[in-house]
Every structure is written in C-alpha cells, then in structure tokens.
C-alpha positions in Angstrom: 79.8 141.2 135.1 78.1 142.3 131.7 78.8 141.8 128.8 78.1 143.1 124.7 79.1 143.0 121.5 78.8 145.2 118.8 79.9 145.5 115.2 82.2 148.6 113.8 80.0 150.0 111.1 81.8 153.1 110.5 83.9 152.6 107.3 87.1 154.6 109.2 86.9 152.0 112.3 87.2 153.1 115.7 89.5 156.5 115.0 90.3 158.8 118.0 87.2 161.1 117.9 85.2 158.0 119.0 88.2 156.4 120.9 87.8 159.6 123.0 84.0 159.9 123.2 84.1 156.0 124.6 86.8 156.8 126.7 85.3 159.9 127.8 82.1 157.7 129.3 84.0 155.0 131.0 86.1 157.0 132.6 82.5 158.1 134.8 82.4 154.7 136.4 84.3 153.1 139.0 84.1 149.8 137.4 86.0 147.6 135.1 85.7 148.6 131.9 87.7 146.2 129.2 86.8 146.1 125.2 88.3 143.2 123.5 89.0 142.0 119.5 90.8 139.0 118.0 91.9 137.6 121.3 92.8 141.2 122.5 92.2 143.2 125.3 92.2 146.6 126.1 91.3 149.3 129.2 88.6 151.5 127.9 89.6 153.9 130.0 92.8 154.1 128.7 92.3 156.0 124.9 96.0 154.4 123.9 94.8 151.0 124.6 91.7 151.3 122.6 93.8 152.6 119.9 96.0 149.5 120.4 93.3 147.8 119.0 93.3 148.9 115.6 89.8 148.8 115.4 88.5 148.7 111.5 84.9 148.6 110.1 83.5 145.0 110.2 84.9 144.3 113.6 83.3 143.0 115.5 83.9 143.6 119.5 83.2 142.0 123.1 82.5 145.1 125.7 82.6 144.1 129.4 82.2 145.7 132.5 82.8 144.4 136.3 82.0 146.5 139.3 80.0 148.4 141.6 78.5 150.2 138.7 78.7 147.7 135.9 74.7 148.0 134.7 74.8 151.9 134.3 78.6 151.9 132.3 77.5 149.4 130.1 74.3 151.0 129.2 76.4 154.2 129.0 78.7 152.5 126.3 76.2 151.0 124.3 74.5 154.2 123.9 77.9 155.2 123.2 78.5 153.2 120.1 75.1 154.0 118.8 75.9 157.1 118.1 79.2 156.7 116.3 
C-alpha cells in the first residue's frame, strides 16, 4: 500500500475538470485507488465520489493506493495534482 497527501491550493477546490483529469488516471490501474478528507473516503475512480467530497482550497487530503500496480498509479496521481 502507498500512501500521500497533498494540500488543495486551487482557490475553486477540487471542481469537475480536475475531478475528471484524476479520475481519468486512476481509472488506468488495476489497483485500489481511495482519496480520503475529514474522516471520508472516496473511489477515485468513481468522479461522483470525489465530488462527494466537497473538496475546497486548504484541504488537505490522504491519497492511497493498494494493488498490483500501486507504485506507478500513485506516481500517476501525484503528477496529477501537480498540475492542477
């Protein structure tokens, strides 16, 4: 298992253009992949649950990914969340 966590910087949080680019990338991999906030939990690969989140700037979130392909998805999804 692997684990991050990263910090929301964008002052409109984690809205559905980036819900979808994350999504997007952890669909690839047949591993877990599970973001969770405030107790929390959501399916990355499941765009709903991320927006379940209600993800705002200043959050701060727990990535983690459990599988067969676990190192490359969450170097995949950090990348990810540079970029937004």
């Amino acid at each position: 298992m692997k684990t991050i966590t990263v910090t929301i910087h964008d002052k409109e949080g984690l809205h559905a253009r980036p819900a979808g680019i994350l999504n997007k990338a952890a669909k690839g991999f047949t591993c877990s992949t599970k973001m969770a906030k405030d107790g929390q939990e959501a399916d990355i690969k499941r765009i709903f649950a991320i927006m379940g989140l209600k993800i705002k700037c200043g959050d701060v979130l727990t990535i983690t990914c459990d599988g067969e392909d676990e190192d490359a998805a969450i170097a995949a999804i950090e990348e990810v969340f540079q970029t937004l």
